[in-house]
C-alpha positions in Angstrom: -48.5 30.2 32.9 -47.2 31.5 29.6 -43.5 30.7 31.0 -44.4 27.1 31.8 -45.9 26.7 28.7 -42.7 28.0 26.5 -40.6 25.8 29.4 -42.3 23.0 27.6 -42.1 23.8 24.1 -38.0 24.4 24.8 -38.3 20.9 26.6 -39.8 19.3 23.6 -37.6 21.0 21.1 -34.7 19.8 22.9 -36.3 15.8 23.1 -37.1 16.3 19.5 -34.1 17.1 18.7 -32.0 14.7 20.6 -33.9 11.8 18.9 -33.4 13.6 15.2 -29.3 13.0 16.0 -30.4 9.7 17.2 -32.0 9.2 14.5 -28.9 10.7 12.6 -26.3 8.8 14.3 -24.4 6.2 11.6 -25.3 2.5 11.5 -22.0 1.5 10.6 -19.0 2.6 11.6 -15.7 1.4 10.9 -12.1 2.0 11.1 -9.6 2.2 8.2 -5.8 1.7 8.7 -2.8 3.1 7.0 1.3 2.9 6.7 2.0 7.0 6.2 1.8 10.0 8.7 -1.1 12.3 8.9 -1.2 14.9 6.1 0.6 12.9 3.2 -0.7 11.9 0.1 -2.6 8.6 1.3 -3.7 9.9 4.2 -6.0 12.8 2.1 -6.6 10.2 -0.2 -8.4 7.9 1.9 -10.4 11.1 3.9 -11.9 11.8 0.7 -13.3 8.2 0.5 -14.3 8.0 4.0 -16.8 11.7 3.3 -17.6 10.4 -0.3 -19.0 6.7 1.6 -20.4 9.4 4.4 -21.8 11.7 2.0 -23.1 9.4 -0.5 -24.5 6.9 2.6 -26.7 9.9 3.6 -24.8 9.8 7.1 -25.1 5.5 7.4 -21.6 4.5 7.1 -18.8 6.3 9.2 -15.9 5.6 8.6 -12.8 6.7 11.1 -8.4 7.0 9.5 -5.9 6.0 11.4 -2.8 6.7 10.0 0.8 6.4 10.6 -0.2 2.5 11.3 -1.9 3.4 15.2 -3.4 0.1 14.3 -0.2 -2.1 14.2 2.5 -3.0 11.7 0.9 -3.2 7.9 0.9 -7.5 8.4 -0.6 -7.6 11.9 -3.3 -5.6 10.3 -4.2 -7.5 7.7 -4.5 -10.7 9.7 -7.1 -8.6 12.4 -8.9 -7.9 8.6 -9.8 -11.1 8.0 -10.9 -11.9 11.5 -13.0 -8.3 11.3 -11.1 -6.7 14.5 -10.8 -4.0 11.9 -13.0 -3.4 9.2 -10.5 -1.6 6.4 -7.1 -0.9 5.0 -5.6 0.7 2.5 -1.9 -0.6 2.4 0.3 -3.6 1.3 -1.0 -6.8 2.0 0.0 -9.4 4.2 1.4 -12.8 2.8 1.5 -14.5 6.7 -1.8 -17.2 5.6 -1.2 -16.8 2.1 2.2 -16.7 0.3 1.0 -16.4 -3.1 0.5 -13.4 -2.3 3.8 -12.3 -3.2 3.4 -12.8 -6.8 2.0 -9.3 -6.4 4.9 -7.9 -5.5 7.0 -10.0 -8.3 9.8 -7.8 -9.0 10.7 -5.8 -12.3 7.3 -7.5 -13.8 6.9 -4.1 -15.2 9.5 -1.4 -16.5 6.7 1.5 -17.6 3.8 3.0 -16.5 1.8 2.4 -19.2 2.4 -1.4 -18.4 1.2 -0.9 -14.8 -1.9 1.0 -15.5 -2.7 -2.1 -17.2 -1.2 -4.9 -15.7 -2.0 -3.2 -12.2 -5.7 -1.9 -12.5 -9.1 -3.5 -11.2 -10.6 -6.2 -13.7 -6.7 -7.1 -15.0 -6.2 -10.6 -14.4 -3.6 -10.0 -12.0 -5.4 -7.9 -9.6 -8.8 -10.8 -10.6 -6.3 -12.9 -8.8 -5.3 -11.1 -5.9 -9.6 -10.6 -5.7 -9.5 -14.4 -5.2 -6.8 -14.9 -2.7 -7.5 -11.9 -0.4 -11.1 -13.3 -0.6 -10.0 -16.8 1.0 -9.1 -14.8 3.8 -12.6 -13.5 3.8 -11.0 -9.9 2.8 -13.1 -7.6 0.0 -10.9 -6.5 -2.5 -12.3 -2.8 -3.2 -9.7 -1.3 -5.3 -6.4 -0.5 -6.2 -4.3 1.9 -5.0 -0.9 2.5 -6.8 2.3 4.3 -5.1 5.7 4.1 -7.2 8.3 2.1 -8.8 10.4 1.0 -6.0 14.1 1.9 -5.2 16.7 1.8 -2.9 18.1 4.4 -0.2 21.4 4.5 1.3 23.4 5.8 3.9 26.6 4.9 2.6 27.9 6.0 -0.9 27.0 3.8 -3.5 29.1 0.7 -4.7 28.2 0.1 -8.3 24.7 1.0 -8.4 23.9 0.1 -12.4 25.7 -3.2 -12.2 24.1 -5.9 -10.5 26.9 -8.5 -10.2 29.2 -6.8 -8.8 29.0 -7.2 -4.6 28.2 -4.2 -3.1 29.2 -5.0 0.7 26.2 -3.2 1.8 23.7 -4.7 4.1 20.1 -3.3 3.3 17.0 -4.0 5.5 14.1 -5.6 3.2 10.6 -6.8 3.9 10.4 -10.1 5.4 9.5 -11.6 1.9 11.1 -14.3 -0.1 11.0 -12.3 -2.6 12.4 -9.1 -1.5 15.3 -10.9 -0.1 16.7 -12.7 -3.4 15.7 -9.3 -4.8 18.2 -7.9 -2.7 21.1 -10.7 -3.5 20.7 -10.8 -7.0 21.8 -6.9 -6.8 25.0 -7.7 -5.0 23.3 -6.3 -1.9 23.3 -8.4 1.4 19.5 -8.5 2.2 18.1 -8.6 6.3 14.6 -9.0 6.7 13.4 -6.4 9.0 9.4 -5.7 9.8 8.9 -1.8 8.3 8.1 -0.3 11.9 11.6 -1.2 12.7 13.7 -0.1 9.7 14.0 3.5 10.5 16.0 2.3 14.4 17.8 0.0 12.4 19.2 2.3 9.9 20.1 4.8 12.6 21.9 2.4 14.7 24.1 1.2 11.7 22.4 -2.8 11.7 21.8 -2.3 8.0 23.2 0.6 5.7 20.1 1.0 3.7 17.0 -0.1 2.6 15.0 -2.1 -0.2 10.8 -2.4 -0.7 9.5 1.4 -0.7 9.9 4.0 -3.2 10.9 7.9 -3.0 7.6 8.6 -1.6 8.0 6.4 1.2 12.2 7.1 2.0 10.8 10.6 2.1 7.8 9.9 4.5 9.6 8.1 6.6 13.2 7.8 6.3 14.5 11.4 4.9 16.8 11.5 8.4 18.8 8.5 8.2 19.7 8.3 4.3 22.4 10.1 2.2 21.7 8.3 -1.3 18.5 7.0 -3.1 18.9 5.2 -6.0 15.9 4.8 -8.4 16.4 1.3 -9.6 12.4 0.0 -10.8 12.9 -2.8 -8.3 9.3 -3.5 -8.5 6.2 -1.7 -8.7 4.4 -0.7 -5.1 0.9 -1.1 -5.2 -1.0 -0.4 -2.3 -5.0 -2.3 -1.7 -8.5 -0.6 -0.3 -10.1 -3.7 1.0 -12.4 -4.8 3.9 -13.4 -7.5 6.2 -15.8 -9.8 4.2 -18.5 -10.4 6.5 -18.4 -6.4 7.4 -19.4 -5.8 3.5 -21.7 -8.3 3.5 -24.1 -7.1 6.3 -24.5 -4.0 4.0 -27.8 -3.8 2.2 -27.2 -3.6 -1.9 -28.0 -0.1 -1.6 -24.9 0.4 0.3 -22.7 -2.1 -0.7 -23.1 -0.2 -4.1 -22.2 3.6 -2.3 -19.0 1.7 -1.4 -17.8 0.1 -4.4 -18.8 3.0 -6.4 -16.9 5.4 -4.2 -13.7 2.6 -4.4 -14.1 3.0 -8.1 -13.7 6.4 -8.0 -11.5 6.6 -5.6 -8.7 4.1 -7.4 -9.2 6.3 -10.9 -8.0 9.5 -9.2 -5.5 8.0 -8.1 -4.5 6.3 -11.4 -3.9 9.8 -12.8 -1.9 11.3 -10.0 0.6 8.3 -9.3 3.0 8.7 -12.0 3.1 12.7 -11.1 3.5 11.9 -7.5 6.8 9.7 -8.1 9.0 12.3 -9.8 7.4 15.2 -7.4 8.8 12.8 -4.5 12.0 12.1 -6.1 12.4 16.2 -6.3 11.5 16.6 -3.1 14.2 13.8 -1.7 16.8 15.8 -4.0 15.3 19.3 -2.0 16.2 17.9 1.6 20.0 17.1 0.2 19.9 13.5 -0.8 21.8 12.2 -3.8 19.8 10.8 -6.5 21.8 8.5 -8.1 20.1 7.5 -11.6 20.5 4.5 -13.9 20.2 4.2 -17.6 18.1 2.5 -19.2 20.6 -0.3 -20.1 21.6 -0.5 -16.6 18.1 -0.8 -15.6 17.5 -3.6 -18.1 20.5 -5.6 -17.2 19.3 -5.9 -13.7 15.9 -6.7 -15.3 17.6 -9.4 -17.1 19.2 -10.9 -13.9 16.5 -10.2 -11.3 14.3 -12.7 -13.8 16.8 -15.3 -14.8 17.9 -15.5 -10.4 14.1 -14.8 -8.5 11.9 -15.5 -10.8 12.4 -19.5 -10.7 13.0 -19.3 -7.0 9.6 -17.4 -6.3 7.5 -19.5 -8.7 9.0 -22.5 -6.9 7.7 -21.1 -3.4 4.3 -20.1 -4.9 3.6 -23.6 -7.2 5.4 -23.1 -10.6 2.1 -24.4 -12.5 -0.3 -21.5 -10.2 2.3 -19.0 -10.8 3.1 -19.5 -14.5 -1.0 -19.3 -14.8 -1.2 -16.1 -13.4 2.3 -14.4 -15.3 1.1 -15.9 -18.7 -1.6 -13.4 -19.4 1.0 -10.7 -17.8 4.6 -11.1 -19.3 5.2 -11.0 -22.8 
């Protein structure tokens, strides 16, 4: 008798139990994409947000990384974003449904960090606009996530890095981006637009000599094997978004709507310290593996400043609606 009787005290203990972690399980769960391999700065980054929404959501939001992008190229996520076949990113953005998007990614629109922190930072009225566009895609802007001033890796020696007309006879992948590519041609470099996820099989197999559109951080991540030569050049400033579906954020009661943004706040203002320590820590650690860093001065930098302006600028704003875009730089160019 008295061991039927503890039989059913285990057996409720066990029901009891089972329907606590029921109880328990998250009511949202969600997966969040990004471009860099497991274990790199981003990737702990955005693990810290996803147990600062689990922890601060008592346990009601879950939310899942997959880096190294499992999900599909950086584009083809953004597009399944906005159609909520995922629910979050942390990455660059798509311009496929909106070119305008670009503007963004305007090259040399900064030359300092100082500037960027500004220029670059949630409630600027440059990343106000990119709130607007992303949500016309019914994409949440969250927050901001900044990487580096770009440059440009080689595996060939460098022709004239500091003086932008000369013709370097170097063929260099870029991102499939207007921009990017007169970017590239304005530098005496002979631009091919090739998606990211293929850059690193086209650099090996000698289709392009290079690369323009990431920074040290990223030739490091991703591109350490196949370059000789990295040339810090400020070709624009990389800035990376947290966003999510729209109708995903919605469906969250205020309660939880505000976890996440708070967490988003938080998470974009540690990163706006660390950024600027990150970019010479990955330039060093390029150097380390027994690449070439090939610096400019400043008056080499400005001259292709100068250029890059006079020769994209006009170009890009044409593409984008010269009255939109001159609305948008106004408040950001002096």
């Amino acid at each position: 008798m008295r061991k039927a009787i503890w039989l059913i005290v285990a057996l409720a203990f066990i029901l009891g139990a089972s329907a606590g972690a029921a109880l328990a399980a998250p009511k949202y769960v969600w997966k969040l994409s990004h471009v860099r391999p497991q274990g790199t700065t981003i990737d702990k980054d955005v693990h810290w947000f996803a147990d600062k929404v689990f922890e601060d959501s008592k346990g009601q939001i879950k939310i899942e990384i997959y880096p190294a992008s499992q999900l599909g190229d950086y584009t083809v996520v953004h597009e399944r974003i906005s159609v909520g076949a995922i629910e979050m990113a942390c990455q660059p953005p798509g311009v496929a449904a909106d070119r305008r998007i670009q503007i963004l990614n305007l090259p040399y629109m900064v030359a300092t960090w100082e500037q960027a922190k500004k220029v670059y930072a949630s409630g600027s009225p440059l990343m106000n606009t990119a709130a607007e566009l992303f949500a016309k895609q019914d994409i949440k802007y969250l927050a901001a996530y900044p990487v580096y001033f770009g440059g440009i890796a080689l595996n060939v020696e460098p022709v004239a890095p500091g003086d932008p007309d000369v013709k370097k006879g170097i063929k260099v992948r870029v991102p499939p981006l207007k921009s990017f590519q007169l970017l590239a041609n304005a530098m005496g470099y002979q631009a091919t637009p090739i998606p990211f996820s293929e850059a690193f099989t086209a650099i090996q197999t000698g289709i392009v000599d290079g690369i323009i559109g990431s920074g040290a951080e990223g030739y490091y991540a991703n591109f350490r094997d196949v370059i000789k030569y990295y040339i810090p050049a400020n070709t624009h400033f990389e800035q990376w978004y947290l966003y999510m579906n729209m109708e995903a954020f919605n469906k969250l009661p205020k309660d939880l709507q505000e976890v996440v943004l708070n967490a988003a706040k938080e998470f974009e203002a540690r990163r706006m310290v660390q950024a600027e320590k990150d970019q010479a820590a990955n330039e060093q650690r390029l150097a380390d593996y027994g690449i070439t860093i090939v610096p400019l001065s400043d008056e080499e930098l400005n001259n292709i400043a100068k250029k890059v302006r006079a020769e994209v600028w006009p170009e890009i704003k044409k593409d984008l609606g010269e009255e939109w875009a001159d609305s948008v730089l106004k408040n950001i160019v002096e």
